[in-house]
Structure formats: structure tokens, C-alpha cells
N, C-alpha and C positions, 0 to 999 in steps of 0.2 A: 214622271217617276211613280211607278205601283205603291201603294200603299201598306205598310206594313201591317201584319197579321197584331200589332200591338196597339192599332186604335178599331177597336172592336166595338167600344164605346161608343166609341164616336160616329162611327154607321149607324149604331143604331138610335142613338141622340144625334141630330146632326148640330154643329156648332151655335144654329141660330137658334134653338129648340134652346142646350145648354144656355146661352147667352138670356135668354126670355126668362127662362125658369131663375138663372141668377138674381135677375132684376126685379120681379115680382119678391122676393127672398129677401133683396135691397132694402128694397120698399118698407117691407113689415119693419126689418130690425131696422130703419131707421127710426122710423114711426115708435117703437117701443124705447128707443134711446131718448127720444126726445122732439124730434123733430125740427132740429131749429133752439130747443130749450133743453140741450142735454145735463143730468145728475150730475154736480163737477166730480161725482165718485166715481162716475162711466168717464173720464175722458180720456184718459190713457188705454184704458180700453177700447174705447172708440179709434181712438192715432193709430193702436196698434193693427184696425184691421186693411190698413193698408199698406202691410208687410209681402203680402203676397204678390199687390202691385206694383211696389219698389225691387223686387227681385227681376219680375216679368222685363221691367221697361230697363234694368240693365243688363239681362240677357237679352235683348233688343238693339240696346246700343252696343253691345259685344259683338253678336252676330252681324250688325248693318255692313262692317269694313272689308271681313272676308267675302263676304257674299255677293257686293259689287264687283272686288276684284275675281273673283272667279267666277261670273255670270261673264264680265267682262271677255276674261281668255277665253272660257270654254267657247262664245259666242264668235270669237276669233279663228278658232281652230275647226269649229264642226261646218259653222253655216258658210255654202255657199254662196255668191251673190255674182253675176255676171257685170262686164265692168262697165257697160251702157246703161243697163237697168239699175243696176246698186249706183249708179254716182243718182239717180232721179230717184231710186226709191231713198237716200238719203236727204234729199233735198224734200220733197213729200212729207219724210217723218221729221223732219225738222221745223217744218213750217205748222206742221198738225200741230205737234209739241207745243211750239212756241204762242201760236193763238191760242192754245188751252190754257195757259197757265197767265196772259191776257186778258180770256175771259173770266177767269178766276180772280184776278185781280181788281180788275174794274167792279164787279160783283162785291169783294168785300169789302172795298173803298167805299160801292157806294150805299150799301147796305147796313154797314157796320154792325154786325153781328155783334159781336163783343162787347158791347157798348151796353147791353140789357143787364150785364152783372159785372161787378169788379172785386177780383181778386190778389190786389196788390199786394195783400200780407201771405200770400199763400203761398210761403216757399222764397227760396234764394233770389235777388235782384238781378235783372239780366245784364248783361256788359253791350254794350254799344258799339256793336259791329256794322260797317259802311263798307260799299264797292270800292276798292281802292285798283285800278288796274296796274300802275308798279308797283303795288305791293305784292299782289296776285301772280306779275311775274317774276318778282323776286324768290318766290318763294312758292315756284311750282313745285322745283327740284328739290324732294327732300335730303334733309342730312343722313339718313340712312332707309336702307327698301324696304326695311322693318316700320321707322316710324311712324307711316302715316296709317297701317293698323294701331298702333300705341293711342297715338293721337285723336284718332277720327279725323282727319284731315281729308274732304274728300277733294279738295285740288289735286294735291300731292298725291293720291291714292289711283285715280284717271290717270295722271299722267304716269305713272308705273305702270300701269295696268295696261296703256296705249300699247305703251315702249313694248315689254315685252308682248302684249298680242300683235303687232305689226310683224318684231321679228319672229316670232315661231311661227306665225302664219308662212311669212318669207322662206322660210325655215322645211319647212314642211310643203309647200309645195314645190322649192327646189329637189326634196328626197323624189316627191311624186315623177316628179320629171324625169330623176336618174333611174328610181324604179327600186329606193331605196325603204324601210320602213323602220326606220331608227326614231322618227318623230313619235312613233303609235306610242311606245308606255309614257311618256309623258302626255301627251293625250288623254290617253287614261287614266292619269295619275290625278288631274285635272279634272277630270270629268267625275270620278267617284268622290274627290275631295266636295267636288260643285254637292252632286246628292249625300255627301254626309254633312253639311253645310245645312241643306235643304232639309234632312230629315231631323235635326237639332231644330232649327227652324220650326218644323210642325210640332216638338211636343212643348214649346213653348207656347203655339199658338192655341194646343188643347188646353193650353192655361188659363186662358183669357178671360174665362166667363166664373174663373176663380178671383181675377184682378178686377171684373167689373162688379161683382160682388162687395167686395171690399171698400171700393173708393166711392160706391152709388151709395151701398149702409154709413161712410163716414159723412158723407157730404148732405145728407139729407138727416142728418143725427144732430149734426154743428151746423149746419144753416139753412134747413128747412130743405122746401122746392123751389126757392127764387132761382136756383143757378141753372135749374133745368130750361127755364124760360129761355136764358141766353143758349143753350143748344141746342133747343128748339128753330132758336133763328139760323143758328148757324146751320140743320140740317136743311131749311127752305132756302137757305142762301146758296150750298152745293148743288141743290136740286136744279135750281134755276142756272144756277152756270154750268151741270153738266146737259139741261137743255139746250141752252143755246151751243152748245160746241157739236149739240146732234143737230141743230138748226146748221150750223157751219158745213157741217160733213155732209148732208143733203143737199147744200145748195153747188158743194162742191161737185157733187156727181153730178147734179141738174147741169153744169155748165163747164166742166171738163171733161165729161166720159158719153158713150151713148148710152148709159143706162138710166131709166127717166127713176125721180124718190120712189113714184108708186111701187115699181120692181124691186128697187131697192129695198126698201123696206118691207113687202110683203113677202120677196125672196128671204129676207134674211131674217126673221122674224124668229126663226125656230133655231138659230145660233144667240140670237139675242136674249131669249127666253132662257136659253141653257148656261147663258154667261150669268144673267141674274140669278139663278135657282144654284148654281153652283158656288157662283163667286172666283170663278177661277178660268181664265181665258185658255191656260192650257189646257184644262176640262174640255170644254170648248172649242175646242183649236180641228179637230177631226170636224164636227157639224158644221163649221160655218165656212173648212173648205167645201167639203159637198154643197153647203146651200150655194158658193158662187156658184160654181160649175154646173148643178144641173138644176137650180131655179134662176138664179139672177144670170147665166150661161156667159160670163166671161170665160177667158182661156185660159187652159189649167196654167201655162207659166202665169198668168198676171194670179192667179189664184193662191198658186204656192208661195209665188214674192211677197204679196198680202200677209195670208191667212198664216204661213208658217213660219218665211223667214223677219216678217215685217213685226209679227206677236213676240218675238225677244226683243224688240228695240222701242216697240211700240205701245205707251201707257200714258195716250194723254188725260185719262179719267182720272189715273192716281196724280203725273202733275200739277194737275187743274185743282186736285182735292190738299196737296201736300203746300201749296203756293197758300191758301185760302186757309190753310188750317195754322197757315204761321202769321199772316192775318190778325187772325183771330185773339191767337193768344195773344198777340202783342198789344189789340185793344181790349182785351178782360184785363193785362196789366196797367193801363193807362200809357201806353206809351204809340207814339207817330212815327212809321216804319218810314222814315222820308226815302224818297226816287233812289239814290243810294242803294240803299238796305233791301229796297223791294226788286234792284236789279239783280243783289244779291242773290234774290230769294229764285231769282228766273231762274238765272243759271245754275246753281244750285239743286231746282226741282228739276232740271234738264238733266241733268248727271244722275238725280237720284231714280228720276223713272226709268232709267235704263236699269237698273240693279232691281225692281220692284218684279218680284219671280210669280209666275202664275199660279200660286195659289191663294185660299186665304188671308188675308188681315197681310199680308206682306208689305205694304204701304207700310204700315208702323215703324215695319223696321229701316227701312230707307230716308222715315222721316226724320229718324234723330239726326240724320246728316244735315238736314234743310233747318233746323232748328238751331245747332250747334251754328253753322254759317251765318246766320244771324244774331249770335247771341239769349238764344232764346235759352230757359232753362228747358231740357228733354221731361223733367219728370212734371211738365204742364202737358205731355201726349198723353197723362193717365185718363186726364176730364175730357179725351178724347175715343178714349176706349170705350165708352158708353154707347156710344152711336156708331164707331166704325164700322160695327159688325150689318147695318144698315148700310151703310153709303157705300162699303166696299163691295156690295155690290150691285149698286148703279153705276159707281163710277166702272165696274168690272165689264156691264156693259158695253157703257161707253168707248172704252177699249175696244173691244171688239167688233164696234159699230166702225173703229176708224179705218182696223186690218180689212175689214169689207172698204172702204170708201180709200183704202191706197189701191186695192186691187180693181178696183172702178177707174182710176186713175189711172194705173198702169198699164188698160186694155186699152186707153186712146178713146177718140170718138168715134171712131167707126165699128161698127159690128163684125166682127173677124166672121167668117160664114167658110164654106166649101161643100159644094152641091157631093153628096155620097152616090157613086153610078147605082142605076137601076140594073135588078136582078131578076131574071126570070128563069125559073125553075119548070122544066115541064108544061111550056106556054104559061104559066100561072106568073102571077106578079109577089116576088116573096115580101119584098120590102122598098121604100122607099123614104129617105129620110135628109134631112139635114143637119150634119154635126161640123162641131166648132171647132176649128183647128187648135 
């Protein structure tokens, strides 16, 4: 989606610039409040300047519900998928998924990030949510298609979202067939609702370095710099697990595909870079088809199943980071996510990375789903806002590292090749070359 003519701003500050400049800003007015020993004639003052970040992270949790169910259909309706390759490249992005958020887990078990600072009085006490599987299907089908927008429910929300993207897909390409086009304004009705969705989305997210302002100056006013230490750890904690799931994805090419890490990774190096400097996979999404295809030289179908259609379903950086970040908060509260809770939290960040849209800080908003499903309170993603603006994008990366390593996958292990006939011009030799079917 282009970018509107109304962040001008923000071109020319990029978000991470914005987000730096807030923090340094933090800093002082904390430091001037107290640091840890604030005026009890500043504390209401103080409480108050995290008004901007109590608005932000409920226009967060507002936005999370639609924005899955219509990533959901729209994804239904536009993208192709053939029915050999789509049953494996479902199988692929399921397995990536699921050992991301694996390794994220094992990582903050054994890590425990959380553990460096405790903020039990800080906010509402959480409720005590467990994997219940006849609960879960009790209570897939909601009581009405409205309420699991009402709600946040995101069981209930998937499975509306299935139902109808199955049938209008069905739907739609039985019109195709008859040679009808009665599907298209719904379609579109769909698709512009998805970018007005998305475009709410981004002035929320021009917000953010307003929210991290606020909650970095309250937190360093009322309790110094101890809490930063705890997310300090937590950012060497994501690091390390969004490395080993780039350890995973190389080892995967090494041994399912014929393309050896070297190529891999030195092909795709300039998709990788541009995921990181951007933060946004669909930014990204054009360079890192041309790096398969004409560095790393798989064939354009395994390229576009990857690179294009594999990037709407594919975020195992954000699962990996969304699993670990509910984690976290549950050991800064003192509390033990037992087997239960953390199966929760699998399937949970399973559902939510598919709704995590390519751009910016978009995690956030997907996480209040993975938070709520645990019980966690959402307004503990503010002490998260501080560093997102970092991790999102490694993990964004990461992402991008996987859409290359499904399309590694899906070319097989052999090197697809086809000798191109020799030409000759006037006895002269014009060309001779080898290209990849």
C-alpha cells in the first residue's frame, strides 16, 4: 500500500530517528523528576505522562480483531496457491512457525529474562488462563459473527474468518468458471476495507515514539534504571532465539534444497539488509524475489510461492518474538506459565503471526491477542514499546530469511537447468547461456 501524502514527517524523520530522539528526551525528564526519588508533588504528573501510551495500546487492541479477520479473507480471495505446491508450502510454513516459537520458548524458560526486575504492583492482576481443548471446542463457534470483534476472541474470530474465506473463495472461483464477475465488488469491498484498516494502523504507529516517550520518562522518574536491565536481557534473549531459527533455516537449505548457506546467504543478503533498514517484509518483498531468482537462481515459481505468496502467511520472527514476549511478562509478574498456558501461547502466536501485516511495529498489535489468551494484562506491551522499535526489525529479518528458505525448499534438491540453443548471427556467435526454467 503507497503511502500517504500525510506522513511527510515521517520520511523525513524515519520512525527509528523519532523513536531515538524520544528516548534520549525520556532520559532527561526522568532524570529531572527524580530518577527513582521522585517530588511526591510531581507524581500525578508523572502517572499522567502515560496517557498517550494508554490511548496508543487501546487503539492496538481495537485494531488487532479486524485486521486479522480481513488480512485473513483478503488472503483468501487474491492469493493464488496451486493445489500440490499450496498443500507443502502449507506444511513448510507450518513447521517454520511452529519451531520458531519452540525456539522462543525454550530461550525464555531458559534464560528468564524477566526475572532481573519485578513489577507485581504495576497494574491489574492477571486471571489464570490454561489450554483447555473441550473448552476450546466448545466454544469455537461464537454466539454471534459480531462478537468475537467485541470480544477479542481470537478462536472465535479464525474460525469466522476460515468459514467465510473458504466459501467466497469457493464462491468465486465457481463465478470464474461460469465466466461470471459478481464476486469482484465484494472483493473490493474487502480489500479497501483491509488498506483502511492498514492506513488507521499506520497513524497509530506514527504514535509510538509519543508512547515511548511517556512510559520511558514515567518509569525512570518512579524507579530509576533497574527495569531497564530486565530489557536489556530480554533484548539478548530475542536475539539469540531469532539466531538460532536463522541457524534452523540454513541448515534447512543445507539439507533439503540444492542450494548450499554460502549462496544462500550471500545471495540473499541484500533482501536481508533491506528488511532490516526497512522493518517491513512487504518493503522488501520485490528485492528478495529478484535476489532468488537471479542470485541464489531458484525458479521463479518456487520464488513467487516463497517470496510473495508465502510473505502473507509467513512471520516466524514475529511468532518467535510474540511467544517470548508473553514470557516475559509473566516472569516480571512472578508468575509460572505452566505446559498448559505456554501451549496456549503456541497456538495463539500461530493465529496471531498470520494477521502481523508488513509493516512497522505491526506485531504489537497482534500481540494483544497472544496476551489476552493467556490472561496476561495487554497494557504490560507498553514496557514493551521501548525496544520494539529494535527487535522489529531483526525479527522482520528473520521473516524474510524464512520466505527465501521456503523457496529453497520448494525448488527441491536438484538444480532445475535448460541448456538455451546457440545462436549465430552472420557466422558470428551472439550468445550463449544457461537459464533456469
Amino acid at each position: 500500500m503507497n503511502d500517504s501524502k500525510g506522513f511527510v514527517f515521517s520520511k523525513t524523520f524515519p520512525l527509528s530517528l523519532q523513536i531515538a530522539i524520544a528516548l534520549i528526551l525520556a532520559v532527561v525528564v526522568g532524570i529531572l523528576f527524580g530518577a527513582g526519588n521522585p517530588n511526591p508533588n510531581f507524581i500525578d504528573l508523572i502517572n499522567h505522562l502515560t496517557i498517550p501510551c494508554n490511548l496508543i495500546l487501546k487503539a492496538l487492541r481495537a485494531l488487532a480483531t479486524p485486521l486479522i479477520l480481513l488480512a485473513i479473507l483478503h488472503a483468501f480471495l487474491t492469493v493464488h496457491i496451486p493445489g500440490r505446491s499450496g498443500r507443502k508450502l502449507a506444511i513448510l510454513l507450518l513447521t517454520n512457525t511452529l519451531i520458531a516459537i519452540v525456539i522462543g520458548l525454550l530461550v525464555a524458560n531458559l534464560l528468564q529474562p524477566g526475572r532481573w526486575w519485578s513489577v507485581a504492583s504495576f497494574g491489574a492482576a492477571p486471571t489464570n488462563k490454561t489450554l483447555d481443548p473441550w473448552g476450546l471446542l466448545q466454544d469455537i463457534v461464537p454466539p454471534s459473527i459480531l462478537q468475537p470483534l467485541v470480544d477479542n476472541n481470537v478462536i472465535q474470530l479464525v474460525f469466522v474468518a476460515l468459514a467465510f474465506g473458504v466459501v467466497l473463495r469457493a464462491i468465486k472461483t465457481e463465478q470464474i468458471v461460469q465466466k461470471k464477475n459478481d464476486y469482484q465488488p465484494v472483493e473490493q469491498l474487502i480489500g479497501l476495507l483491509f488498506e483502511a484498516v492498514m492506513a488507521v494502523l499506520k497513524w497509530v504507529i506514527a504514535l509510538v515514539p509519543i508512547a515511548v516517550f511517556g512510559i520511558v520518562a514515567k518509569t525512570i522518574a518512579l524507579q530509576g534504571f533497574k527495569p531497564f536491565i530486565s530489557l536489556a536481557a530480554f533484548i539478548v534473549a530475542v536475539l539469540i532465539g531469532l539466531f538460532l531459527q536463522g541457524i534452523y533455516y540454513t541448515l534447512r537449505v543445507r539439507f533439503g534444497s540444492w542450494v548450499s548457506p554460502q549462496r544462500f546467504l550471500r545471495g540473499g543478503s541484500d533482501a536481508l539488509l533491506t528488511a532490516f533498514s526497512t522493518a517491513s517484509s512487504t518493503a522488501a518483498m520485490s528485492v528478495t524475489f529478484q535476489a532468488l531468482m537471479q542470485k541464489i537462481g531458484v525458479r521463479e515459481s518456487s520464488a513467487s510461492l516463497g517470496a510473495l505468496v508465502g510473505s502473507n502467511f509467513n512471520n516466524d520472527g514475529t511468532a518467535l518474538y510474540e511467544a517470548m514476549s508473553a514470557l516475559f511478562v509473566g516472569q516480571l509478574l512472578g508468575l509460572h506459565l505452566n505446559l498448559p498456558q505456554q501451549l496456549m501461547v503456541v497456538f495463539t502466536s500461530i493465529i496471531a503471526s498470520v494477521g502481523a501485516a508488513g509493516i512497522p511495529e505491526a506485531g504489537l498489535v497482534t500481540m494483544t491477542l497472544v496476551f489476552t489468551a493467556v490472561g496476561l494484562p495487554t497494557q504490560y506491551i507498553a514496557l514493551l514499546i521501548t525496544v520494539d522499535w529494535f527487535l522489529d526489525r531483526c525479527r522482520t529479518a528473520i521473516n524474510v530469511m524464512g520466505d527465501m528458505t521456503i523457496s529453497c525448499l520448494l525448488d527441491g534438491k536438484k538444480q532445475h537447468v535448460k541448456q538455451v540453443d546457440v545462436i549465430y548471427l552472420e557466422g558470428d556467435l551472439s550468445h550463449a547461456e544457461v537459464q533456469r526454467e
